[in-house]
C-alpha positions as CSV (number, residue, x, y, z in Angstrom):
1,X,-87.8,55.6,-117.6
2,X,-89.5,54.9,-120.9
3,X,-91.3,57.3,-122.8
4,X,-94.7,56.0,-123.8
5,X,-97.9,57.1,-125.7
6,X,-101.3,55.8,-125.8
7,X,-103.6,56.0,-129.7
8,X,-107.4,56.0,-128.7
9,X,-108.9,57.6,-125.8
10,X,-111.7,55.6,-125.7
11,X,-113.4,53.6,-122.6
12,X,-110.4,51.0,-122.6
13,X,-107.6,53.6,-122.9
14,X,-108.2,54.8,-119.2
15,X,-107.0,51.6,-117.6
16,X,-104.0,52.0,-119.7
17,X,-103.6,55.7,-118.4
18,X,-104.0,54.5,-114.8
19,X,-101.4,51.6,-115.1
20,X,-98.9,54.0,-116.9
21,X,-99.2,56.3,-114.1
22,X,-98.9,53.9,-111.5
23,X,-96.5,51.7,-112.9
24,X,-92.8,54.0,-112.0
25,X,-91.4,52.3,-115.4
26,X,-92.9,55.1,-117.5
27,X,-93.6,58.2,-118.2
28,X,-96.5,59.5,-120.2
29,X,-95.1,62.2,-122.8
30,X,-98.0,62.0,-125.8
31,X,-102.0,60.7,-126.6
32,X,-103.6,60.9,-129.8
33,X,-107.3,60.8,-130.7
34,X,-108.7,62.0,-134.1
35,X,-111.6,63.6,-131.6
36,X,-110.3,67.2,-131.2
37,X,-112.9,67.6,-128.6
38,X,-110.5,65.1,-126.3
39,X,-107.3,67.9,-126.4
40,X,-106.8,68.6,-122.6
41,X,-108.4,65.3,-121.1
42,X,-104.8,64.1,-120.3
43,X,-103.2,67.0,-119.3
44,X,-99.7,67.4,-119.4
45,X,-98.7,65.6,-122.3
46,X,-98.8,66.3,-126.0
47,X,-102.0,65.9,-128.2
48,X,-102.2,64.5,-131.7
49,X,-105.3,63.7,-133.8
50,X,-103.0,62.4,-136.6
51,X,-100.8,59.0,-135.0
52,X,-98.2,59.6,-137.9
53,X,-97.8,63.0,-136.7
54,X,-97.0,61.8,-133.0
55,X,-94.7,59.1,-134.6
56,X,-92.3,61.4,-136.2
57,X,-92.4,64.4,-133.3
58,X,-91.9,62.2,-130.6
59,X,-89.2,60.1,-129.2
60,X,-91.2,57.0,-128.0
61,X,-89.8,53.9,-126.5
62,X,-93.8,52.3,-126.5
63,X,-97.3,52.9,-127.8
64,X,-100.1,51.9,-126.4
65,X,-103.0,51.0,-129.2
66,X,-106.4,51.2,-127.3
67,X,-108.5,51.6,-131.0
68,X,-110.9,50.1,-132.8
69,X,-110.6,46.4,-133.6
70,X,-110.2,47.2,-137.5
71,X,-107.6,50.2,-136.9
72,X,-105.0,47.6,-134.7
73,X,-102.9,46.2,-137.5
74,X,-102.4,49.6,-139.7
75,X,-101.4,51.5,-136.1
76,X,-99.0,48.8,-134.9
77,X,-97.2,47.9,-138.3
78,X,-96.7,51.8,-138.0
79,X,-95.0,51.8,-134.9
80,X,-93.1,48.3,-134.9
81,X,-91.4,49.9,-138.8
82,X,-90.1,53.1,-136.7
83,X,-88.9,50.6,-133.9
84,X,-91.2,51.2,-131.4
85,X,-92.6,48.4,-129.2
86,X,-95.8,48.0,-129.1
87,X,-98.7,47.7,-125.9
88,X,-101.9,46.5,-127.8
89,X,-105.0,46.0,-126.9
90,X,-107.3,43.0,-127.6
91,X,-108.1,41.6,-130.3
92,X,-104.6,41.1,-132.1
93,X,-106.8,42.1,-135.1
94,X,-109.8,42.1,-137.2
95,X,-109.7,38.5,-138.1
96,X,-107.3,36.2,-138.8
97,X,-105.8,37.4,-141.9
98,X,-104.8,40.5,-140.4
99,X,-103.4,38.6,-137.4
100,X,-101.4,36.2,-139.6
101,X,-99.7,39.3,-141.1
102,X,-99.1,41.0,-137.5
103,X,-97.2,37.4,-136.6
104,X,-95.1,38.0,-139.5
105,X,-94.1,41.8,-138.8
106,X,-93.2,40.2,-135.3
107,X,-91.2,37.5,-136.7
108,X,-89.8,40.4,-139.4
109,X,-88.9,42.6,-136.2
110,X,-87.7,40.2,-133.9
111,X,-86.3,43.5,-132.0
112,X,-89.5,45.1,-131.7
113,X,-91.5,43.8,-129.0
114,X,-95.7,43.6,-129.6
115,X,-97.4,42.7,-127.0
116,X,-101.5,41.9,-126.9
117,X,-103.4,42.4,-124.0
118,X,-105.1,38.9,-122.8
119,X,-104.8,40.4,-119.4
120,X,-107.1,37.6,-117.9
121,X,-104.3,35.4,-118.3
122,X,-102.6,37.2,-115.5
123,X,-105.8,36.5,-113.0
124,X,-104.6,34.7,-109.6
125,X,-107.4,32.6,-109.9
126,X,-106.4,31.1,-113.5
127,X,-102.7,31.4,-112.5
128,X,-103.3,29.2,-110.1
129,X,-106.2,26.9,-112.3
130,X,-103.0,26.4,-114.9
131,X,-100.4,25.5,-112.5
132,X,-103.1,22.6,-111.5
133,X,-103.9,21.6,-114.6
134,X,-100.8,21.3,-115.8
135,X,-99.6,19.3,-112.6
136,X,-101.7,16.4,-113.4
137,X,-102.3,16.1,-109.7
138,X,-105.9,15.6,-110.4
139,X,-105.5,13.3,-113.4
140,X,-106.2,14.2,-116.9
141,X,-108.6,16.9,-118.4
142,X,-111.8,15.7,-119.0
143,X,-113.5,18.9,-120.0
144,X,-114.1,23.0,-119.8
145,X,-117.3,25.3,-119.6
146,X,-116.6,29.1,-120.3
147,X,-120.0,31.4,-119.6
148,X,-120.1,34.6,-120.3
149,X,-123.5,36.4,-119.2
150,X,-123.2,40.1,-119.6
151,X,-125.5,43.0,-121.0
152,X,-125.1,45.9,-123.7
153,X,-128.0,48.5,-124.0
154,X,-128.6,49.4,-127.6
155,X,-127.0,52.7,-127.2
156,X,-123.8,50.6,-126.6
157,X,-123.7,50.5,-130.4
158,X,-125.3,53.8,-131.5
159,X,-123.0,55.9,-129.6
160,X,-120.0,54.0,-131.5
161,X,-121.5,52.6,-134.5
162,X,-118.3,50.5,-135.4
163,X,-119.1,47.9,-132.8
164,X,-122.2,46.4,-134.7
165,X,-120.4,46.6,-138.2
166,X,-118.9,43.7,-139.2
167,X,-116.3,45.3,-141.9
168,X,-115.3,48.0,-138.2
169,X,-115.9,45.1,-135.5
170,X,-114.7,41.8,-137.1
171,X,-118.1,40.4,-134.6
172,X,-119.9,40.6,-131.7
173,X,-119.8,38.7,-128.7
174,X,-116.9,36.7,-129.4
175,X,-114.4,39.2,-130.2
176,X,-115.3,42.1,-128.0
177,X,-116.9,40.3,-124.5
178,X,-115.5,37.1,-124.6
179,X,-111.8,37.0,-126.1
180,X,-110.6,36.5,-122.6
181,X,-112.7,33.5,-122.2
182,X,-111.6,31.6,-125.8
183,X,-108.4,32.4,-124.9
184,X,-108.0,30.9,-121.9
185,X,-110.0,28.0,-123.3
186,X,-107.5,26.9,-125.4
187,X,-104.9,27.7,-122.9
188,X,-105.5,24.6,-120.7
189,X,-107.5,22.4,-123.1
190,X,-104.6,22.6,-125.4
191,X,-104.8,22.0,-129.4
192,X,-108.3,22.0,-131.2
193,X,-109.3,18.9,-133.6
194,X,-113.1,20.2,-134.2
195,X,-115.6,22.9,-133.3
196,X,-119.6,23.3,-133.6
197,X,-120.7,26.2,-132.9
198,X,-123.7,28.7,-133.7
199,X,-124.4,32.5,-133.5
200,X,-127.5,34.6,-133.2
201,X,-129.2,37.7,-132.3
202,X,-131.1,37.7,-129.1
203,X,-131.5,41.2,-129.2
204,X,-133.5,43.8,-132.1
205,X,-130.8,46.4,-132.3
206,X,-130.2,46.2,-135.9
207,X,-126.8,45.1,-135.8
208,X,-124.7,43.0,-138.3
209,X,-122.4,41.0,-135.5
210,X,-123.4,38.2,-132.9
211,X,-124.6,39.4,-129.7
212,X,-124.7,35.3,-128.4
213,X,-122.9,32.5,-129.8
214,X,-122.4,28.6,-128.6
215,X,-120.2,26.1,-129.3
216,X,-119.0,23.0,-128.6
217,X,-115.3,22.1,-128.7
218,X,-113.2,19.1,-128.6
219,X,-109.6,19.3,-128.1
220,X,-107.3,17.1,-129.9
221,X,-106.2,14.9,-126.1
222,X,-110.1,14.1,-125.8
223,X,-111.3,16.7,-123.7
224,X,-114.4,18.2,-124.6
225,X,-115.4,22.7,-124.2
226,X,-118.6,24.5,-124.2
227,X,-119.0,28.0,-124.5
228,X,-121.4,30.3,-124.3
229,X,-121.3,33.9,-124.6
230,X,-124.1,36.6,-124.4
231,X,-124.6,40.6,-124.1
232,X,-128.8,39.8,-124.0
233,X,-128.6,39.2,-120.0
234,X,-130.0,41.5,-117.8
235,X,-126.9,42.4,-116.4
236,X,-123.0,41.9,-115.9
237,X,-122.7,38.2,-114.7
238,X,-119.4,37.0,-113.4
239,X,-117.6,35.1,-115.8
240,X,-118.1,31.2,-115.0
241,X,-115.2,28.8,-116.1
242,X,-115.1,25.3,-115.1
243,X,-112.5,22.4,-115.4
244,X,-113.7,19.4,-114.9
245,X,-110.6,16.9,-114.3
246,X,-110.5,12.9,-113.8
247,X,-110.7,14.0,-109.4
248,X,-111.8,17.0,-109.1
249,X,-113.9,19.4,-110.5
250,X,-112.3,23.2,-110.3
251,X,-114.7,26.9,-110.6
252,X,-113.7,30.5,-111.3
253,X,-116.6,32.8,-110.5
254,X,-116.7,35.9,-108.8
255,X,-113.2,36.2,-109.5
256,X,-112.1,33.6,-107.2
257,X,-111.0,30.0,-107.8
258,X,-112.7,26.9,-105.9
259,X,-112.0,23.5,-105.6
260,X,-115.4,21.2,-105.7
261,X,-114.6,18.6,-103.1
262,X,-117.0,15.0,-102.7
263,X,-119.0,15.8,-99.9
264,X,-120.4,19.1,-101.6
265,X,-118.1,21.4,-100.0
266,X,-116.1,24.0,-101.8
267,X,-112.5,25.6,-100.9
268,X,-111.0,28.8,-102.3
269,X,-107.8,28.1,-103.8
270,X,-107.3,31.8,-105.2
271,X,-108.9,35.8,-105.5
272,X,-108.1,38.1,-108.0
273,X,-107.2,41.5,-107.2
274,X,-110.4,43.6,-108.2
275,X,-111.4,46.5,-110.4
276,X,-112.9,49.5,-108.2
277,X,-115.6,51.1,-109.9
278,X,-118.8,49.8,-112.8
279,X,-115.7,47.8,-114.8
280,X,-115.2,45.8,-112.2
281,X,-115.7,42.5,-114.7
282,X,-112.7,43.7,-116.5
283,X,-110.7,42.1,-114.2
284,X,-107.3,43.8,-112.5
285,X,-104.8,42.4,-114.3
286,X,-104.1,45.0,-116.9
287,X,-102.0,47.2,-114.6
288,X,-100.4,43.9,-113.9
289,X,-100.0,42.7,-117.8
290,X,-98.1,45.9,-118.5
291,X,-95.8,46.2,-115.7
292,X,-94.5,42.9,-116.8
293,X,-94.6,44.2,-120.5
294,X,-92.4,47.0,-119.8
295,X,-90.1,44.9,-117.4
296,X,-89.0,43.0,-120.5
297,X,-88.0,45.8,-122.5
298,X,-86.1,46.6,-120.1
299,X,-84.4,43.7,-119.6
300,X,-84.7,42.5,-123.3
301,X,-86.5,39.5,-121.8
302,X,-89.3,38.1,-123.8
303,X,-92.2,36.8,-121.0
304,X,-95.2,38.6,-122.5
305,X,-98.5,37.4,-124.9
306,X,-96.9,37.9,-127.9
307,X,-98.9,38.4,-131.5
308,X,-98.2,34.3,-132.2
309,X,-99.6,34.1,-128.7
310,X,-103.3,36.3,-129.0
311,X,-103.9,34.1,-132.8
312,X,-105.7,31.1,-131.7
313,X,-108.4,33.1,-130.1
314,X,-109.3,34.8,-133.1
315,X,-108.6,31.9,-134.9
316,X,-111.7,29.5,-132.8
317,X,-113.7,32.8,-133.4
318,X,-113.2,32.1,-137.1
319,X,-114.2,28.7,-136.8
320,X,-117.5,29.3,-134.7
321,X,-118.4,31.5,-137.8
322,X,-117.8,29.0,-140.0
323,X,-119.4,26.3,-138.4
324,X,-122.6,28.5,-137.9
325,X,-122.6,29.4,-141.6
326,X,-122.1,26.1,-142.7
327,X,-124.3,24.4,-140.1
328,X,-121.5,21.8,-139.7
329,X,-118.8,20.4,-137.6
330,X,-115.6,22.0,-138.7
331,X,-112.6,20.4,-138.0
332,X,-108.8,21.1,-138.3
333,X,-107.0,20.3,-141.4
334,X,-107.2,21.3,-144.9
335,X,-107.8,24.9,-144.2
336,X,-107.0,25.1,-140.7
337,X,-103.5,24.3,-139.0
338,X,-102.9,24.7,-135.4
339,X,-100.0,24.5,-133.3
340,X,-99.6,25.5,-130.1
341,X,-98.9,29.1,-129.7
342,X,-99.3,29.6,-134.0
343,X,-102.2,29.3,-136.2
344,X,-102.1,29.7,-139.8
345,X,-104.3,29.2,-142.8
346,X,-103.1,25.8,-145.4
């Protein structure tokens, strides 16, 4: 049984508390929050407000990191240096520096497991798009659309300021809402030569981050993305993602999977397991994501989104930025170097 600890009780950290419980692999000994006002919310375990603290008092096998986007790389070089594997949510970190230096702390640790939550990878419905794709039964990739229509009040922000500050946040949209998306994006389109791309505010909240960005992809076999990502809708949209292949044309909404076929009808290849409850567009595949995660440290096995793994998200994000600040195309080379599964800065 392994003896894990979650850092952060904040909205996230309560699907990592229900998959803990439920997963018969672990057992929940500590939590930490700096809030004080949080001691007893988890009862039965130990309480910290200091993370260092709960690192030397406890004897921890895993750590789950559910914290704010800027705090990720100083909590999990802390735990990986005692030997502690790591359970961490998106992003990998604030940008792509600090992800470049996690990849090398996991290449300096090759012992030390870190694993990032892209639980969307994990869907049915896109375990099932990728096996297709990747088949070639329908021909070649021609293109991919990710949409992702969602709403944030403006008390979204003022109840935890760091999500409009850039220097907290590392953005808006892109990094907190639609990760998942990119992600899988570059999944099945594969590596990127060029992205244009914009950002905006829709919304008068008096934020510094994107709350909708565009962009326009193409991938380096031909294949062309769009994206489009928003918290300005009036609500939580499903999550739209199509693949457009030289045959057929394939859907993910409403957390199911369709196949378009030539006479206008569609066929459901695939569901996802669903969320109960107002998170319901999280998707289920976090319980799923860290059953897996804690089946390889068991069995010293290594099937799990590793640091390397979560970069080229953050790394497209990077781009978009660029692109909107520059107003132009900005295309691989020079600064940018891909390879599938790495990213790094020339």
């Amino acid at each position: 049984m392994l003896r894990v600890a979650v850092i952060g009780l904040g909205d996230v950290s309560n699907v990592h508390l229900s998959a803990i419980q439920a997963s018969g692999q672990a057992e929940l000994v500590a939590v930490c929050d700096h809030d004080e006002s949080l001691r007893g919310t988890v009862p039965g375990v130990s309480f910290y407000t200091d993370y260092h603290v709960m690192l030397e008092r406890e004897a921890l096998d895993c750590v789950h990191i559910c914290l704010p986007h800027h705090l990720h790389y100083h909590a999990t070089r802390a735990c990986v240096e005692k030997g502690i594997h790591v359970m961490q949510e998106k992003p990998l970190a604030l940008n792509v520096e600090e992800g470049l230096e996690l990849v090398k702390l996991e290449e300096a640790y090759p012992h030390v497991k870190i694993c990032v939550c892209l639980q969307n990878r994990y869907n049915e419905s896109f375990e099932r798009l990728l096996e297709i794709v990747r088949s070639g039964r329908y021909g070649r990739l021609l293109g991919i659309k990710g949409l992702v229509a969602w709403y944030r009040p403006k008390d979204y922000y003022e109840q935890k300021p760091w999500r409009g500050q850039l220097k907290y946040a590392g953005g808006g949209v892109m990094i907190n809402q639609a990760l998942h998306t990119l992600d899988i994006m570059q999944l099945l389109g594969g590596e990127i030569h060029s992205i244009r791309g914009n950002v905006d505010q829709l919304l008068d909240y008096g934020i510094e981050v994107e709350d909708t960005a565009t962009a326009r992809m193409t991938f380096s076999d031909g294949a062309a993305g769009l994206f489009f990502a928003t918290v300005a809708n009036t609500e939580n949209s499903s999550v739209e993602l199509q693949v457009t292949l030289e045959q057929k044309r394939l859907v993910i909404r409403d957390s199911m999977l369709f196949v378009c076929h030539e006479n206008g009808e569609q066929e459901i290849l695939a569901e996802d397991r669903k969320l109960p409850g107002t998170k319901f567009y999280y998707g289920a595949s976090h319980a799923k994501l860290i059953h897996r995660f804690y089946a390889c440290i068991d069995r010293h096995s290594h099937d799990y989104v590793h640091a390397r793994d979560a970069l080229p998200s953050l790394q497209i994000i990077d781009m978009i930025h660029k692109s909107a600040e520059l107003q132009q195309e900005i295309r691989l080379g020079g600064e940018y170097a891909w390879s599938r599964g790495n990213l790094a800065y020339r």
